[in-house]
N, C-alpha and C positions, 0 to 999 in steps of 0.2 A: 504494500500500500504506500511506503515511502515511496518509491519508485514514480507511481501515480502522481504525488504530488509534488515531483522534480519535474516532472516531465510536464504537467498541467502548465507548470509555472514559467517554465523555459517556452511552452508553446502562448502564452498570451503576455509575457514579458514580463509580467510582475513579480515585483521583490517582494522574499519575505524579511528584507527588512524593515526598518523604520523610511518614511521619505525622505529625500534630502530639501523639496521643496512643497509648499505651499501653494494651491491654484484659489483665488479670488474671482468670485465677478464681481466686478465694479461699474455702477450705475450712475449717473447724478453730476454731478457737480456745476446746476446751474445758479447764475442768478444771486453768487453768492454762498448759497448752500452748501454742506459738504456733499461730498461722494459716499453712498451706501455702497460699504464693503462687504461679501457676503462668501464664505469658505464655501469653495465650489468642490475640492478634490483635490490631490498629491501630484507631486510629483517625484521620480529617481533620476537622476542624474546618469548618463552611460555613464561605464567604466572609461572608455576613451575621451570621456567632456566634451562631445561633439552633441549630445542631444539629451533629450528625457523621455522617459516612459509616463505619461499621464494618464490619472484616471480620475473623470469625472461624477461626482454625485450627482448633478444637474446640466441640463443645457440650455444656455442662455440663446436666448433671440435677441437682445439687444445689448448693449453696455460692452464690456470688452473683460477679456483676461487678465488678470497679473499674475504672475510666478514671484512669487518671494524665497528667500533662501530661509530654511523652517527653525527655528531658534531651539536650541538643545531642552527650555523648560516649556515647550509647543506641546501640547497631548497631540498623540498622532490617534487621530478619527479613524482613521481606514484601517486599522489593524487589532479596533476596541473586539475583544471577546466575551 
């Protein structure tokens, strides 16, 4: 069964680590007003630093992404049991 889930994970790229980043939607900032920041999903880092494996809890139709680099005292969402 370990096998199953090395293999699961190598086939949809997801780490069982911790993420290394952060995904945001961020909405707003008109008028004066701040920007609604709202945790959208993680992200990993490749080993080569050429890109990341993202995963999303929601998908936005409007506003735009941000990736933040995840701060060591950040609860990591995506790997709560």
């Amino acid at each position: 069964m370990a096998n199953d889930k090395k293999k699961n994970s190598e086939e949809t790229g997801k780490q069982d680590k911790a993420p290394t980043h952060i995904v945001y939607h961020v909405v707003g900032y008109d008028n004066g007003n701040k920007a609604n920041w709202t945790r959208a999903g993680a992200a990993w880092a490749h080993k080569d630093g050429e890109g990341f494996n993202v995963a999303l809890n929601l998908f936005p139709v409007d506003g735009r992404l941000v990736i933040r680099t995840r701060k060591e005292d950040e609860p990591d969402q995506e790997n709560k049991d």
